[in-house]
C-alpha positions in Angstrom: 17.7 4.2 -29.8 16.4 1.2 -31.9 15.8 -2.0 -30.4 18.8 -3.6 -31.9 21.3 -1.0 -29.8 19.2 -1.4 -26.5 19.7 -5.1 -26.3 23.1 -4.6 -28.2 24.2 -2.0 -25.0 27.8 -3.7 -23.6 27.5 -5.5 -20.6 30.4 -4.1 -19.5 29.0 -0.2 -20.1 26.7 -1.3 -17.7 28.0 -3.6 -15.0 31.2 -1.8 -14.1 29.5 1.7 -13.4 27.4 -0.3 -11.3 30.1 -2.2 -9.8 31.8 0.8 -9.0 29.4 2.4 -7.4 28.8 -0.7 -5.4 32.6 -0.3 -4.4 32.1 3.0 -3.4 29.6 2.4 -1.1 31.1 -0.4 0.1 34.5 1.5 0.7 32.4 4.2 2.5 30.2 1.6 4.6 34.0 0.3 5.9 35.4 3.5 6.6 31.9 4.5 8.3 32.4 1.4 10.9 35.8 2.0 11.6 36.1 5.5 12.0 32.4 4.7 14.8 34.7 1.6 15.8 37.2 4.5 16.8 34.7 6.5 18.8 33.4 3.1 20.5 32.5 -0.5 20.4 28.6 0.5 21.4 28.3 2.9 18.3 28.9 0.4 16.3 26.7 -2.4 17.6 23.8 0.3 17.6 24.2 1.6 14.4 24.5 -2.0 12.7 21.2 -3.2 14.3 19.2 0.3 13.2 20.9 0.1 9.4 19.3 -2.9 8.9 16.0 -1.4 9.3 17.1 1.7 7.0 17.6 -1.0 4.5 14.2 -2.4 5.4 12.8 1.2 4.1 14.4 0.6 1.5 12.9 -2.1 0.1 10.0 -0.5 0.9 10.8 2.6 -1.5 11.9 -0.4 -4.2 8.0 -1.5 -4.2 7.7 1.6 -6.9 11.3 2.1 -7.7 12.3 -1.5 -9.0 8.0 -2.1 -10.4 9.0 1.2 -12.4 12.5 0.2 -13.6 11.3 -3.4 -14.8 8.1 -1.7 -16.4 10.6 1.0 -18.0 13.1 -1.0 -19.6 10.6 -3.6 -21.1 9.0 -0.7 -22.2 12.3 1.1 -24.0 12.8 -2.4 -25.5 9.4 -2.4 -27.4 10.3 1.1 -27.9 6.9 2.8 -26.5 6.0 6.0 -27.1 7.3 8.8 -25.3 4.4 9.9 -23.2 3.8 6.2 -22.2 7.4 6.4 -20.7 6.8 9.7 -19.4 3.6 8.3 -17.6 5.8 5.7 -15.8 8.1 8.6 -14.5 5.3 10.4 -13.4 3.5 7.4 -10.9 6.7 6.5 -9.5 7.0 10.0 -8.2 4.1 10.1 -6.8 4.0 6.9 -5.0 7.2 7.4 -3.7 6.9 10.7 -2.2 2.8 9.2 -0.3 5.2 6.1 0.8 8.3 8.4 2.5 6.2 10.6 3.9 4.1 7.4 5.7 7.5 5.7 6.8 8.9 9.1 8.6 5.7 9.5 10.6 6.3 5.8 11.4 10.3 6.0 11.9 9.5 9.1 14.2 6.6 7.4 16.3 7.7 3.9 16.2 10.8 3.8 17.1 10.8 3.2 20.9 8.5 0.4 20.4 10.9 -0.8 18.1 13.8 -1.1 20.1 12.3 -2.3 22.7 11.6 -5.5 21.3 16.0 -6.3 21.7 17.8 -6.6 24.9 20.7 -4.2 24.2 22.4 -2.2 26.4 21.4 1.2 27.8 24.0 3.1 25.0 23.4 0.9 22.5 19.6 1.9 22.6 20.8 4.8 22.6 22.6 4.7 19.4 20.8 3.3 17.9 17.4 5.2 18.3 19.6 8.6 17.1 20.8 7.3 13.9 17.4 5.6 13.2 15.3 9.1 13.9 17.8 11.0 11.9 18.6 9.3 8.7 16.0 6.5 8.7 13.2 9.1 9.6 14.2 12.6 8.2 15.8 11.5 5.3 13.4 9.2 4.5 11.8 11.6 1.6 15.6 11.8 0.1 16.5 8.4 -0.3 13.3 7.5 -1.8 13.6 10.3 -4.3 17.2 9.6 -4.9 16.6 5.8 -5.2 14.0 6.7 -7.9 16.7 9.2 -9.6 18.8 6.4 -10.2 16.7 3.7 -11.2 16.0 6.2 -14.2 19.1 6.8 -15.1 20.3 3.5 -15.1 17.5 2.0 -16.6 18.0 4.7 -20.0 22.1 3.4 -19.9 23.5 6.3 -17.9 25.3 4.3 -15.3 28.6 5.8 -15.2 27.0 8.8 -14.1 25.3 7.5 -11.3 28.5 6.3 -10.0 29.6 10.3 -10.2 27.0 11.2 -7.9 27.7 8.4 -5.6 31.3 9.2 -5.4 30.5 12.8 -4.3 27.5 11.8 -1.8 30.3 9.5 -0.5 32.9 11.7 0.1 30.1 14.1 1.8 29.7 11.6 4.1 33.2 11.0 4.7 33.7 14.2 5.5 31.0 14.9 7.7 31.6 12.0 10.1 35.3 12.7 10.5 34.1 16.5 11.2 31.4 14.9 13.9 33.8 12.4 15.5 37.0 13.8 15.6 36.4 17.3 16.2 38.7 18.5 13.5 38.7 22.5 13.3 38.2 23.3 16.8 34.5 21.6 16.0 32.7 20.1 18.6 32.4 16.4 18.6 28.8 15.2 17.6 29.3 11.4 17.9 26.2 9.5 16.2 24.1 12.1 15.6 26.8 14.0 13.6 27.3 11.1 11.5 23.7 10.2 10.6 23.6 14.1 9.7 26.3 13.9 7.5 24.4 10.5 5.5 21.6 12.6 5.5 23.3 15.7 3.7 25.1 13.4 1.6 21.6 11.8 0.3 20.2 15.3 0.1 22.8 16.4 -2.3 22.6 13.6 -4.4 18.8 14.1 -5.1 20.0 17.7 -6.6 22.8 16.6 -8.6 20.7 13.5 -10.2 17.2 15.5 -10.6 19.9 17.9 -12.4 21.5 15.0 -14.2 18.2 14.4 -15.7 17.0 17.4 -17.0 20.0 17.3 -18.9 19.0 14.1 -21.3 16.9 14.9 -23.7 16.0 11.1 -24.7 15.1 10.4 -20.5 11.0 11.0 -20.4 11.0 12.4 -16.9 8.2 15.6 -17.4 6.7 16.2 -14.2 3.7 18.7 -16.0 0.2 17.8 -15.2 1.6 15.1 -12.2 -1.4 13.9 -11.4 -3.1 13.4 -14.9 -1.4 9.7 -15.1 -3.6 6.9 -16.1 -4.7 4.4 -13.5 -3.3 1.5 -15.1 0.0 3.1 -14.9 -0.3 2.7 -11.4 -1.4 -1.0 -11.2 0.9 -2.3 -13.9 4.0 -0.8 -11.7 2.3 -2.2 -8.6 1.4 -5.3 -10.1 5.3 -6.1 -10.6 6.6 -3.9 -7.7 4.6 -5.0 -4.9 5.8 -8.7 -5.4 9.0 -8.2 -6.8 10.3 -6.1 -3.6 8.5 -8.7 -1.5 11.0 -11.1 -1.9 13.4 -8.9 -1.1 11.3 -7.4 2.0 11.1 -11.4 3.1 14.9 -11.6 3.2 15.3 -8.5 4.7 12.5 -9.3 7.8 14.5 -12.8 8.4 18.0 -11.0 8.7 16.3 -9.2 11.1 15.1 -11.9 13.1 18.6 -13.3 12.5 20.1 -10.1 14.5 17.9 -10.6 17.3 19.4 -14.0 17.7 22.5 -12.4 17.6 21.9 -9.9 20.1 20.8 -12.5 22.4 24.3 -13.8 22.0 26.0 -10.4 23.4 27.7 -7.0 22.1 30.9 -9.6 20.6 28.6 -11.0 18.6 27.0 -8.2 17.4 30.2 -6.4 16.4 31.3 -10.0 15.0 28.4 -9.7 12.5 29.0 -6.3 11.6 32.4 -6.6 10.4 32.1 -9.5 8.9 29.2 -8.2 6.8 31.4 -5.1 5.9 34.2 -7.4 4.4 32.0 -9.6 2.6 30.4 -6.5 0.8 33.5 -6.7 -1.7 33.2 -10.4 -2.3 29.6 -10.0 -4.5 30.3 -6.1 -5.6 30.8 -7.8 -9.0 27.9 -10.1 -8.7 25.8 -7.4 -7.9 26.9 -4.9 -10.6 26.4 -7.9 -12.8 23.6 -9.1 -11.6 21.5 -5.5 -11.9 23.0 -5.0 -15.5 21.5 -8.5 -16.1 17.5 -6.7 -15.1 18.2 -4.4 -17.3 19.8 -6.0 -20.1 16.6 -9.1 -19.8 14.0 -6.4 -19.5 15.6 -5.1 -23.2 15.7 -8.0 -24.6 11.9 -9.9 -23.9 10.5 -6.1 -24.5 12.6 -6.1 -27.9 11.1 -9.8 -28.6 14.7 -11.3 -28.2 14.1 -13.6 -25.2 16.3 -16.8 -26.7 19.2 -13.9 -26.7 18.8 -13.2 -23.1 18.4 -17.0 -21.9 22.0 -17.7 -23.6 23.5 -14.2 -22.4 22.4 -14.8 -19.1 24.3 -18.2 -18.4 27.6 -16.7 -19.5 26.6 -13.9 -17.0 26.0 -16.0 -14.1 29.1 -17.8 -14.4 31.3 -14.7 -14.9 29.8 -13.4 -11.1 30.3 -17.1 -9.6 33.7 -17.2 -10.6 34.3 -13.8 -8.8 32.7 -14.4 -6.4 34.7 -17.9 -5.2 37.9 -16.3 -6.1 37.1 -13.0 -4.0 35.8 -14.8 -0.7 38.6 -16.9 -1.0 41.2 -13.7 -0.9 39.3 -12.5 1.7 40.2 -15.5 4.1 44.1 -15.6 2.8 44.3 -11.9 4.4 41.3 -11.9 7.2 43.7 -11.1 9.6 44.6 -7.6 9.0 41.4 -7.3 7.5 39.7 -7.9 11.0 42.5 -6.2 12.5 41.4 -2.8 11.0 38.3 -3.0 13.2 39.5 -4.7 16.2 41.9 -5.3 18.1 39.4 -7.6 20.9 40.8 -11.3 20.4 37.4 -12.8 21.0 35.8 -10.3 18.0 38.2 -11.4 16.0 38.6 -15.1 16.2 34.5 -15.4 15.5 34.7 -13.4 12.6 38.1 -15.3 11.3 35.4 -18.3 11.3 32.3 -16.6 9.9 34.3 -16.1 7.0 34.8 -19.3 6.3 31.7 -20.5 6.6 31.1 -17.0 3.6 32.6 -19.6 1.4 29.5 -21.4 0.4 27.4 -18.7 1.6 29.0 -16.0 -1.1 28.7 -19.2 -4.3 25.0 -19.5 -3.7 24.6 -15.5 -3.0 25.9 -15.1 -6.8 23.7 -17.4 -8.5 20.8 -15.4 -6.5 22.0 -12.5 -7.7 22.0 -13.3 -11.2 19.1 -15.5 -11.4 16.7 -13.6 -9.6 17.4 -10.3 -11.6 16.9 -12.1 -14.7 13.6 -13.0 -13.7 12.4 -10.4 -12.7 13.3 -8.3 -15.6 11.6 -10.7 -17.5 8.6 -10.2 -15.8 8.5 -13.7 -13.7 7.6 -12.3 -10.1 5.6 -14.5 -8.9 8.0 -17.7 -8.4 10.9 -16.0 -7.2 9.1 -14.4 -3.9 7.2 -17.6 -3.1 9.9 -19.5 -3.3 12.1 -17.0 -1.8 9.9 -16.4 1.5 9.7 -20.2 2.0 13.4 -20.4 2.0 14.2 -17.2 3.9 12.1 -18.8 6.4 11.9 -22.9 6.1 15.4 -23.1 5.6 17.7 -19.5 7.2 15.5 -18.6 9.6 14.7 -22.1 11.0 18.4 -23.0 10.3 19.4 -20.6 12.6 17.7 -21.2 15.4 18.5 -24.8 15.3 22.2 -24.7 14.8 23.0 -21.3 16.0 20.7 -21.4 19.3 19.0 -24.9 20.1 22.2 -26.8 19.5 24.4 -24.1 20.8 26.4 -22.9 18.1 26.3 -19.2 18.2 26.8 -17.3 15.6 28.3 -19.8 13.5 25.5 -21.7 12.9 23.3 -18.9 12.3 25.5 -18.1 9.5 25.2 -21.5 8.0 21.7 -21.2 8.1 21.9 -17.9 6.1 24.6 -19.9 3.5 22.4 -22.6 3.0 19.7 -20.3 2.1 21.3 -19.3 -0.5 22.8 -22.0 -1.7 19.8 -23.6 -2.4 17.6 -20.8 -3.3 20.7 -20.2 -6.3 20.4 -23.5 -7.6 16.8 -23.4 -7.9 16.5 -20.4 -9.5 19.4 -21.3 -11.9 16.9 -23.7 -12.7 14.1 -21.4 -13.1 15.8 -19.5 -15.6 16.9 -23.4 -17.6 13.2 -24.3 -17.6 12.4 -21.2 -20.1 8.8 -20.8 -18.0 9.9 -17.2 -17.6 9.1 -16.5 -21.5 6.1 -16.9 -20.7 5.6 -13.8 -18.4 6.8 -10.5 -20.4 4.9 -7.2 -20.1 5.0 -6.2 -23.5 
């Protein structure tokens, strides 16, 4: 492709693949928590606390997978050479498979330690430490690989057939928890473990179908012959953007932690308030997501292709698109919480906290867009530097120490923690927005 039809790929060819797969896993995440709402309250609470620490490996994995995808569309912009690309591929498979191998050990041999630092209740723990060890630890290797397999894909414009592959992973997983929790067929029923089997199989399969998905393209550089004869600097330029790119995201991720400990400390309600209200609000920024990991791409096209005044007017238009969904979405979402909650719950004191939370999602799901946007332009134009530091002073400075003070020392549960986490973002949007206005990032391109 010539640089003109890179940067000239529709938004729209890329965001609503992405979207939709978003959706999907959003749809699958909802049906996950009610069918384990179903089998009990204590499942769910359990599973919710371990998934965030999935997520926390992760970001991890995204150290190498987003440092590769940044590197690799910059790179298809300036049109390198195909061994150069090639070279790229070949790195990020390596680090990835060192890194999941070194987060199973620790999954398997740190997990007791781990869940000792909450005060949960005996099944909870319980839970919670079987979903962890199974999908968390022994599928560790496939979600790094699979998370890799994607970023490729996407990154070359083959989005719509990631979504395929995430459509049949999800209805894997479907299938396999309603096998382990319902017994269907005369089956025994697994409870937890069943259903972080079936995520695992699911995430297995997908690694097949997308490894097969790219043999298939001729124009995707992904030749794995004479792995280990990549140049060093390969390694450190990937690093060099991965490492801090993923550590503003690791930040976030380590505060929403500490966040759920506060939580905990507030009781199992609380706990399942959180969940559920995190599960709705997953469909209020699908379309600022999608958008907003379009926007990398599209960025990293454009300041590889020398275009970078193209991408700071593009990107505006962008960002308000996902703000305007975003408001109008959240906004829905409280017209109908009722039966939303309802398909959870049916615990008055669940649901009445969550029926608040979501108001408060107003303001938190506004600033959540324009971080969305923002930050992924950034960082596919290479500016990593300002968005961690200033993100891990405001995950902590301003959620973390928000929450405590409103949510614990002044006594207002869980609904001032989640004002802490909506003023976060809030003003971590507007600063970025910005950012972006100042024009600093032209400065920072890797090409």
């Amino acid at each position: 492709m010539q640089k003109k039809s890179r940067g000239a790929l529709p938004m729209v060819q890329l965001a609503l693949p992405l979207a939709g797969e978003q959706l999907l896993r959003i749809v699958v995440s909802l049906v996950d928590t009610f069918m384990l709402s179903t089998y009990c309250e204590e499942a769910v609470a359990g599973v919710g606390l371990v998934s965030q620490y999935i997520f926390f490996l992760q970001i991890l994995f995204n150290i190498v997978v987003i440092g590769s995808s940044i590197v690799l569309a910059q790179y298809l912009g300036a049109e390198r050479s195909k061994e150069e690309l090639n070279n790229i591929a070949k790195a990020s498979v390596i680090m990835v498979l060192l890194l999941a191998v070194v987060l199973t050990l620790a999954v398997f041999f740190g997990t007791p330690l781990l869940l000792g630092c909450y005060k949960l209740e005996d099944r909870v723990r319980s839970f919670a430490s079987q979903y962890f060890l199974i999908f968390g630890g022994a599928g560790a290797i496939f979600n790094a690989v699979s998370l890799l397999q994607s970023s490729i894909l996407r990154c070359y414009g083959y989005t719509r057939q990631t979504l395929v592959v995430t459509l049949v992973a999800n209805l894997i997983n479907v299938v396999g928890n309603a096998l382990s929790l319902y017994g269907w067929f005369g089956l025994p029923v697994l409870g937890v473990p069943g259903v972080a089997g079936a995520s695992l199989l699911s995430t297995a399969v997908s690694c097949v179908i997308l490894g097969f998905m790219i043999k298939r393209r001729k124009d995707i550089c992904f030749n794995l012959e004479k792995l280990f004869s990549v140049p060093k600097r390969v390694f450190t330029t990937i690093l060099r953007v991965g490492i801090p790119t993923a550590g503003e995201n690791l930040s976030y991720n380590v505060s929403q932690i500490f966040i759920m400990a506060m939580i905990s400390s507030l009781g199992t309600y609380a706990m399942d308030a959180q969940v559920y209200t995190n599960t709705l609000a997953r469909f209020v920024f699908i379309i600022a997501i999608g958008i907003g990991a379009a926007v990398q791409i599209k960025t990293g096209y454009y300041v590889g292709a020398g275009e970078s005044e193209t991408a700071y007017r593009k990107v505006f238009k962008y960002g308000l698109c996902a703000t305007c969904a975003s408001v109008l979405l959240v906004l829905l979402l409280n017209l109908v919480k009722g039966p939303a909650i309802g398909i959870f719950t049916k615990n008055e004191e669940i649901i009445g906290m969550v029926s608040k939370v979501l108001i408060i999602s107003i303001l938190l799901e506004f600033g959540r867009s324009l971080n969305l946007i923002y930050v992924g332009a950034l960082k596919g134009a290479g500016d990593i530097r300002f968005p961690v530091l200033y993100g891990m002073f405001s995950n902590w400075c301003i959620m973390v120490l928000g929450a405590w003070i409103l949510g614990i020392k002044l006594g207002y549960g869980i609904y001032g923690c989640f004002f802490g986490i909506a003023l976060d973002e809030t003003t971590r949007g507007f600063v970025m927005l910005l950012r972006w206005k100042s024009k600093r990032w032209m400065t920072k391109a890797l090409v």
